[in-house]
C-alpha positions as CSV (number, residue, x, y, z in Angstrom):
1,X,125.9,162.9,130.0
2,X,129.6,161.4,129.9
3,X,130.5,159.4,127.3
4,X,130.7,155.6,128.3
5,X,132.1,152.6,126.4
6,X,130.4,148.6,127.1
7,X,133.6,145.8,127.6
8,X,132.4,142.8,128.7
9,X,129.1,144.1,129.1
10,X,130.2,146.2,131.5
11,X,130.0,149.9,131.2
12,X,133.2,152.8,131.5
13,X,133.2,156.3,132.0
14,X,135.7,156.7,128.8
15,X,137.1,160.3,130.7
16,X,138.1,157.7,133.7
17,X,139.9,155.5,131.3
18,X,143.6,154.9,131.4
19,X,145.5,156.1,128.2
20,X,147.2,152.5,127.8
21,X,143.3,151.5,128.0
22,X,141.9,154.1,125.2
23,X,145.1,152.8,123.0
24,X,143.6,149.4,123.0
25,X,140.2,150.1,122.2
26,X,141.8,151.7,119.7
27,X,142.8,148.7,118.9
28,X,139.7,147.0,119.1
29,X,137.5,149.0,116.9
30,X,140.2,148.9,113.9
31,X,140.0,144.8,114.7
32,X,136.1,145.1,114.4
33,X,136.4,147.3,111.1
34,X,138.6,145.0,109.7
35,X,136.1,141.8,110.5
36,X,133.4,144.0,108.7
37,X,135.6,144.7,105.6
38,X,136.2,141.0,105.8
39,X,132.8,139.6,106.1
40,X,131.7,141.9,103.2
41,X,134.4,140.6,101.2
42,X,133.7,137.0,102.0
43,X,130.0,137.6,101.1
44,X,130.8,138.8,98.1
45,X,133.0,136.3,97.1
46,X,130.7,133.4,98.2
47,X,127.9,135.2,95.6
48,X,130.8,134.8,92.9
49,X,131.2,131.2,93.6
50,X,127.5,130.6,93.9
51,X,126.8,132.3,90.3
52,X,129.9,130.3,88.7
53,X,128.3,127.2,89.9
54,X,124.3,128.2,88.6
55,X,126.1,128.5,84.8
56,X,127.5,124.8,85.6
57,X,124.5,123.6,86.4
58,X,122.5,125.6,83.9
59,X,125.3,124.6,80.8
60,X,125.2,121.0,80.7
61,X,128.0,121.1,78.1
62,X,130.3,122.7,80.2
63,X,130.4,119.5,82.2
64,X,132.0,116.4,80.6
C-alpha cells in the first residue's frame, strides 16, 4: 500500500509528490504541532485563571 497524505480532503500518493510540495507539508505539520503546544498551553493557563478567581470568590476578604 503506498503511503498517501489528505489536503483539502483530497488524497496524494506522497511518492508522486513534488519535493517543493513535501517541504511545505513540512511546513504544515510543524504549524499543526505548534497549534497543539499552543492550545495545551492556553488550557492550562485558562485553569490558572479560573483557580485565582475560585480563591476570590471563596476569600471575601481579599475583596474590598
Amino acid at each position: 500500500m503506498t503511503p498517501t497524505i489528505t489536503i483539502n480532503s483530497k488524497d496524494y500518493a506522497v511518492a508522486e509528490l513534488s519535493e517543493a510540495a513535501k517541504a511545505q507539508i513540512a511546513n504544515i505539520q510543524v504549524a499543526d504541532a505548534e497549534i497543539a503546544r499552543l492550545q495545551q498551553q492556553l488550557a492550562l493557563v485558562q485553569t490558572a485563571r479560573n483557580a485565582y478567581a475560585a480563591v476570590i470568590k471563596r476569600t471575601p476578604t481579599l475583596i474590598a
